[in-house]
C-alpha positions as MATLAB code, in Angstrom:
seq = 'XXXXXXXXXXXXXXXXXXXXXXXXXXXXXXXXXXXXXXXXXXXXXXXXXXXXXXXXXXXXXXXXXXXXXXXXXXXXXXXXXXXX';
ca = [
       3.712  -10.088   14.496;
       6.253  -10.725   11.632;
       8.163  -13.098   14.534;
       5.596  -15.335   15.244;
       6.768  -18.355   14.172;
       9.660  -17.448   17.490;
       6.857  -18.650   20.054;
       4.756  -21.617   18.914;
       3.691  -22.190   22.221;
       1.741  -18.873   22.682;
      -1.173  -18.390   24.673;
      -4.058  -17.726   23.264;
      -4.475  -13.786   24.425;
      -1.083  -13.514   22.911;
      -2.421  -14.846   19.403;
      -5.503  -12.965   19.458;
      -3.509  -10.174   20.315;
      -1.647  -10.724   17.451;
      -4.849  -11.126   15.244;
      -6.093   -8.114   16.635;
      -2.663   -6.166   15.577;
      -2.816   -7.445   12.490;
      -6.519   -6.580   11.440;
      -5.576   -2.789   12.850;
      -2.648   -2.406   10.733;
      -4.882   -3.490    7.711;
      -7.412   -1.732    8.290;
      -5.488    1.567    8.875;
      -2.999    0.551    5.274;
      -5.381   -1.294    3.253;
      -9.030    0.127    4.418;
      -9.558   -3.801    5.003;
     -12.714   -4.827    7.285;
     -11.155   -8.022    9.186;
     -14.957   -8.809    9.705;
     -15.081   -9.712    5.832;
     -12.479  -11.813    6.009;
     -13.984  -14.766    3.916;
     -15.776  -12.618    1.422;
     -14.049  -13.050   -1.987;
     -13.153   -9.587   -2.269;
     -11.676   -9.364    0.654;
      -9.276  -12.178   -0.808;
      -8.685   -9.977   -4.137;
      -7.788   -6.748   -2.171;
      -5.589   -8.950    0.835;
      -3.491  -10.638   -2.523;
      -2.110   -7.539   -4.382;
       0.904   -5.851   -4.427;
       0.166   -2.941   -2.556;
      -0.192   -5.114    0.297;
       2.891   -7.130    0.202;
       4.276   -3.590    1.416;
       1.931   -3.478    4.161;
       2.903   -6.470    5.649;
       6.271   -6.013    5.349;
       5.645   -3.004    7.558;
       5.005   -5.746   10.239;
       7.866   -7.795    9.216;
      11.487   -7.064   10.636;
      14.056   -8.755    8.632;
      14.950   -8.081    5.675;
      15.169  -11.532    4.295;
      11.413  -12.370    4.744;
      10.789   -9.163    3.569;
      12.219  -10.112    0.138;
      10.833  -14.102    0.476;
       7.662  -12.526    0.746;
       7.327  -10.150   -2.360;
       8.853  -13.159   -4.136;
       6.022  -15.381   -3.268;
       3.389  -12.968   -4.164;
       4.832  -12.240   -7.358;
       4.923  -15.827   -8.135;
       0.703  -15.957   -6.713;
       0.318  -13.102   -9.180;
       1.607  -14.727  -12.201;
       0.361  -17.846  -11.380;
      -3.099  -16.332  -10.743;
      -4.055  -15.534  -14.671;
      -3.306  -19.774  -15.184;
      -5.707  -20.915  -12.697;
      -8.333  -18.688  -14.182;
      -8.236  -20.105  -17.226;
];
């Protein structure tokens, strides 16, 4: 799932499969219903810290592992400014 961005030219089974892999892992990590996807709070839970780790699960290198805790932490501390 982490690789997607490999195969731009999947099929569509392939990308739902994906989807479908994705929601699972969430929902077994996080306790996130995929079906509430565009609820606000399932927004607040999806952008913490807790699970940057969960998606990294998903991830194989080590690199995007890293370029992705560094963009949530800069989401996080950008997140009090837009509140305001």
């Amino acid at each position: 799932i982490g690789e997607v961005y490999n195969n731009p030219t999947a099929t569509k089974e392939e990308r739902k499969r994906w989807q479908s892999a994705l929601d699972k892992h969430l929902r077994k990590k996080m306790k996130l219903k995929p079906m509430t996807r565009m609820n606000g709070n399932f927004a607040r839970k999806l952008m913490s810290r807790e699970t940057v780790d969960a998606v990294c699960d998903l991830i194989k290198c080590e690199k995007r592992h890293e370029a992705l805790r560094e963009l949530m932490d800069l989401y996080l501390n950008m997140k009090p400014v837009w509140r305001s």
